[in-house]
C-alpha positions in Angstrom: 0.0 0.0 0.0 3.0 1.7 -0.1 5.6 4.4 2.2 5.3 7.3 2.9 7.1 10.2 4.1 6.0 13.3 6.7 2.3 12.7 7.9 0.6 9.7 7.3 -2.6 9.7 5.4 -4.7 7.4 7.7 -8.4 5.5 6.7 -10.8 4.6 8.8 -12.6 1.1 8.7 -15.5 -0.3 10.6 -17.6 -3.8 9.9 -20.9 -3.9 10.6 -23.4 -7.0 11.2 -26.3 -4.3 10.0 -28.0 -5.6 13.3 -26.5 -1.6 15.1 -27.2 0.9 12.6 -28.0 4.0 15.2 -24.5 3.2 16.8 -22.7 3.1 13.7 -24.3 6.3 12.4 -22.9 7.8 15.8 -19.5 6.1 15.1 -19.5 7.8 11.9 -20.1 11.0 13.3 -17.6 10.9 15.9 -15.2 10.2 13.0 -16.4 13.0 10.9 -15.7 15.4 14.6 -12.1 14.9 14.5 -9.6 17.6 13.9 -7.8 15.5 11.4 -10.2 13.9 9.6 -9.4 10.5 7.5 -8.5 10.5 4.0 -10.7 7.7 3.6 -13.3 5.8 5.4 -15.0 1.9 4.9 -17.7 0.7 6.0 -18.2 -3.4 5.2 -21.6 -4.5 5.6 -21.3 -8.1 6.8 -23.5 -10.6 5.2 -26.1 -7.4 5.1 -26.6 -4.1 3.0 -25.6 -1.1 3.7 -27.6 2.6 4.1 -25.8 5.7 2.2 -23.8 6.6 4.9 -22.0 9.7 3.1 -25.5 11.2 1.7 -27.0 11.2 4.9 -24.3 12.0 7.4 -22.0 14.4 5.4 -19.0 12.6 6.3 -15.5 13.5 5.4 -12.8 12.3 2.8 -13.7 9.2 0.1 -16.4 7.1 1.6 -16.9 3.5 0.2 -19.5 1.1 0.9 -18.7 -2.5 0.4 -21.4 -5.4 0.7 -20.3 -8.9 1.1 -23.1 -11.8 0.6 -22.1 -13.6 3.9 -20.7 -13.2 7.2 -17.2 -13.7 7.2 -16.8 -12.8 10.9 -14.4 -10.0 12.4 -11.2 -10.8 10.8 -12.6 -11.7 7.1 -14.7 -8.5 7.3 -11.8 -6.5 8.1 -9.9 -8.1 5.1 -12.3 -6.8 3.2 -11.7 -3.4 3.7 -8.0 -4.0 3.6 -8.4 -5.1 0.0 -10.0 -2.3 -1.2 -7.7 0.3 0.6 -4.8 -1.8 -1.3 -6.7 -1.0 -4.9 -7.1 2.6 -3.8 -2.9 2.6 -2.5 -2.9 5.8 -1.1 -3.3 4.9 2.5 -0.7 4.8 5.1 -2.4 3.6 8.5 -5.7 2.3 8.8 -7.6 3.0 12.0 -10.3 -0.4 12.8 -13.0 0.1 15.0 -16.2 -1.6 16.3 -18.9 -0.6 15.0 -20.4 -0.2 18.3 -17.5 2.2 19.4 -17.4 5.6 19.9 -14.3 8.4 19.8 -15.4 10.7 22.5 -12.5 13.1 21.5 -11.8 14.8 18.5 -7.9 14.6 18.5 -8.0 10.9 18.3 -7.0 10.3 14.7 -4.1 13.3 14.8 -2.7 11.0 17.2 -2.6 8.3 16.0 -0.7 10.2 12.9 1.8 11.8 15.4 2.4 8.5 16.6 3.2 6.5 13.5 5.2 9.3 12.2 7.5 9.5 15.4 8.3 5.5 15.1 9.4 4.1 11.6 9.0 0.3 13.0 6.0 1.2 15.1 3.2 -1.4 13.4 0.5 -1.6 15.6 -1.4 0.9 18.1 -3.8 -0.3 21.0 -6.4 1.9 22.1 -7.9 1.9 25.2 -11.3 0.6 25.6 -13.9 2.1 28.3 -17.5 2.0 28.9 -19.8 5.5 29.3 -18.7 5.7 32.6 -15.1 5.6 32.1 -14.8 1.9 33.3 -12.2 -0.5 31.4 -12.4 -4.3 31.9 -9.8 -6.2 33.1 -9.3 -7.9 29.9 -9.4 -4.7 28.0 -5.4 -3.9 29.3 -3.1 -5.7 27.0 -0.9 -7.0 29.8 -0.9 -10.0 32.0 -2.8 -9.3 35.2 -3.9 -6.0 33.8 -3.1 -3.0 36.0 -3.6 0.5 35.0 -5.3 0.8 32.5 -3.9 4.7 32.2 0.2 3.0 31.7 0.6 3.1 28.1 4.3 1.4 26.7 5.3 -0.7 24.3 3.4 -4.4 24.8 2.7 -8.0 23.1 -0.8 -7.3 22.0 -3.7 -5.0 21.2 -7.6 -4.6 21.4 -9.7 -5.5 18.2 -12.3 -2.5 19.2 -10.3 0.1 18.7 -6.7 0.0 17.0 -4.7 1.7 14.2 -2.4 -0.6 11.6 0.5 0.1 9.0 0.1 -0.8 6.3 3.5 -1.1 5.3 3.7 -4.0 8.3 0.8 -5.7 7.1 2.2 -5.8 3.5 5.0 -7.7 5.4 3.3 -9.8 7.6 0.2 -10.8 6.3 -3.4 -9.4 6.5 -6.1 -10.9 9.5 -6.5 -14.5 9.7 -9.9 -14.9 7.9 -10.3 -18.5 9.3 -10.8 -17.7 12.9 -13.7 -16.2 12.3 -13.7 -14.6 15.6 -11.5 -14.7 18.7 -7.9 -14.5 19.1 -7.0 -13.5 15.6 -5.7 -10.4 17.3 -3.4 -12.2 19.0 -2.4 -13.7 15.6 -1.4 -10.5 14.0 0.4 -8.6 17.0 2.6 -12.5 17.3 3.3 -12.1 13.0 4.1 -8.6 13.5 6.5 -8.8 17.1 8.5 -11.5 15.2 9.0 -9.3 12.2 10.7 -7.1 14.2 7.6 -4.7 14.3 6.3 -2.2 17.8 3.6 -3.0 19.9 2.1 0.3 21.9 -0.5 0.5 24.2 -1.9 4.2 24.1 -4.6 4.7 26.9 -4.8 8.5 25.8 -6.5 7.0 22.2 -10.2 6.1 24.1 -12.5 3.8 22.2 -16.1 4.3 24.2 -17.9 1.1 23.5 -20.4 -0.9 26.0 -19.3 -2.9 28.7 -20.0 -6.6 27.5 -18.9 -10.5 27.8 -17.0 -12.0 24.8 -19.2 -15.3 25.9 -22.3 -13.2 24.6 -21.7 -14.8 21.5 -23.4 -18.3 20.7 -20.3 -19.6 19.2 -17.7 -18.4 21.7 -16.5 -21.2 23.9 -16.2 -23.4 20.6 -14.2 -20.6 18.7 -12.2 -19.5 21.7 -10.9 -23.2 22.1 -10.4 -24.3 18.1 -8.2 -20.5 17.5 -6.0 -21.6 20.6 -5.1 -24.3 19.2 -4.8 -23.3 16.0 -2.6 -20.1 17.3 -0.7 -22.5 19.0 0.1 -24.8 16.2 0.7 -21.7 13.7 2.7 -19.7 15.8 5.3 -21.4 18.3 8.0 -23.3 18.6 7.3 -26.9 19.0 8.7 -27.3 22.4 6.3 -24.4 23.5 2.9 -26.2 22.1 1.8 -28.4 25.0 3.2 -25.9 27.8 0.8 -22.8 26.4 -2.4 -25.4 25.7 -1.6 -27.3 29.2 -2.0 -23.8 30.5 -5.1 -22.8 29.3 -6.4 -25.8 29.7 -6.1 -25.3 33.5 -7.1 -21.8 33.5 -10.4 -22.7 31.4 -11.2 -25.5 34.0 -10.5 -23.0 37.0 -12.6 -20.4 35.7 -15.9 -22.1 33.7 -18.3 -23.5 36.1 -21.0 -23.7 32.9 -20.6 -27.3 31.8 -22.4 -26.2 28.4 -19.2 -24.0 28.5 -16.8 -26.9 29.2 -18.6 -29.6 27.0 -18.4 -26.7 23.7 -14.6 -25.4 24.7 -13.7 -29.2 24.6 -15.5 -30.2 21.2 -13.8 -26.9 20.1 -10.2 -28.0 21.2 -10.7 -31.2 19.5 -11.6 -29.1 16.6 -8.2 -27.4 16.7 -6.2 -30.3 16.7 -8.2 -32.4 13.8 -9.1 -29.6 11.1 -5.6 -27.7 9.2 -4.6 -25.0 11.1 -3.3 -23.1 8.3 0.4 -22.3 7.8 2.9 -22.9 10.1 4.9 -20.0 10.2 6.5 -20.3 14.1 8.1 -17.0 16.0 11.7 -17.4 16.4 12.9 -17.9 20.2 14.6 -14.5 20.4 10.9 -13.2 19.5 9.6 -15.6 22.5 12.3 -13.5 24.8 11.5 -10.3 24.0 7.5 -10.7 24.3 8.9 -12.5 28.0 10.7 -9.2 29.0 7.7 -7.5 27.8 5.8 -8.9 30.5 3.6 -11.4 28.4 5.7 -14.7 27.8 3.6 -16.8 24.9 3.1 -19.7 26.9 0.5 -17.6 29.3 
């Protein structure tokens, strides 16, 4: 999608279900409320059409609407819009956000500009997630046992809700695994990029509002959440390291689920992940293992 030099020009891309259509008209117009606005913005309707969005809301830059005929979850959705932003090739950074989300401030996407510009190998940018009242979930701060959620840095992963994305790395390491569907395809990404030699940061003063929910509001999420361990697992570390970070889990998903539903569809979904392809193989290198360990967020946890 090719370099640039001085400011990046940044995009703006949000999937949609079709099933929040007030909350991603107010998404829209938080976007169109910041003081640098994007040079482009997509919108993928997922498995669903799509209302004219830049009639109706006045919205700034190049707006496109894409339809697909089927769900193809987060990570295909996001793909999507990827695709089309490498036809257009004039995008630097593309900024992904729920389409339940909200940017409360208006400096959000100058930001995230200054930030990419200041850091040649910075690839990914976390923002932080918080509900109406300013709360942010435990699982929302990218760092084992979580902390303050204010203490930005340089760290192993990022939030799907709200982040920002060079293109430049992703023309390195790969786009979103489309395959997972949902769940732990971030994870994916942020392990592709780390070993590439690419930045992780957490920046808590980038807010994403978005409602306080469960991940296991979703039918299909103890099935999914089991099968993309796995499969992460099998893509993405050194053999030795395999059975240590599934034992793990394993034992963490026993100590926490007390819904035997739960258990019974995590299992099938780890059997899953050991039967069906996992994809390719394409396993971090151990001085990528140390430096996510001195990071504070060994891969085996």
């Amino acid at each position: 999608m090719g370099e640039y030099t001085g400011a990046p020009r940044v995009a703006v891309a949000v999937v949609t279900m079709g099933n929040r259509p007030a909350e991603v008209d107010a998404l829209l117009e938080s976007v169109a409320e910041q003081d640098a606005p994007p040079a482009r913005i997509i919108v993928v309707g997922n498995g669903c059409p799509l209302p004219e969005f830049a009639a109706r809301l006045s919205l700034p830059g190049e707006v496109t609407a894409i339809e697909v005929d089927e769900n193809l979850g987060c990570p295909g959705g996001r793909n999507v819009a990827l695709a089309r932003l490498r036809e257009f090739g004039d995008i630097d950074v593309v900024v992904e956000l729920d389409d339940d989300g909200l940017l409360v401030d208006a400096d959000v996407l100058r930001r995230v500009g200054e930030l990419f510009a200041a850091d040649d190998r910075l690839g990914i940018v976390g923002f932080r997630i918080a509900d109406e009242n300013g709360e942010t979930q435990q699982r929302h701060v990218p760092r084992v046992g979580a902390g303050d959620p204010m203490r930005g840095g340089y760290v192993t992963g990022f939030l799907g809700g709200g982040h920002a994305l060079r293109t430049a790395m992703l023309d390195e390491v790969g786009d979103w695994p489309a395959e997972f569907f949902f769940a732990h395809e971030e994870t994916d990404l942020a392990w592709r990029a780390a070993d590439a030699g690419w930045r992780i940061l957490y920046a808590p003063e980038l807010l994403l509002q978005h409602p306080k929910t469960s991940p296991a509001r979703h039918a299909i999420y103890f099935r999914v959440n089991a099968r993309n361990r796995v499969w992460l697992a099998r893509r993405r570390l050194p053999l030795p390291l395999i059975p240590v970070h599934l034992g793990v889990w394993m034992l963490l998903t026993l100590a926490r689920n007390r819904s035997l539903g739960g258990l019974r569809a995590w299992f099938g979904g780890f059997v899953e992940g050991l039967r069906r392809p996992a994809g390719e193989r394409r396993p971090m290198r151990w001085r990528t293992v140390v430096r996510l360990t001195r990071l504070g967020r060994p891969p085996v946890v």
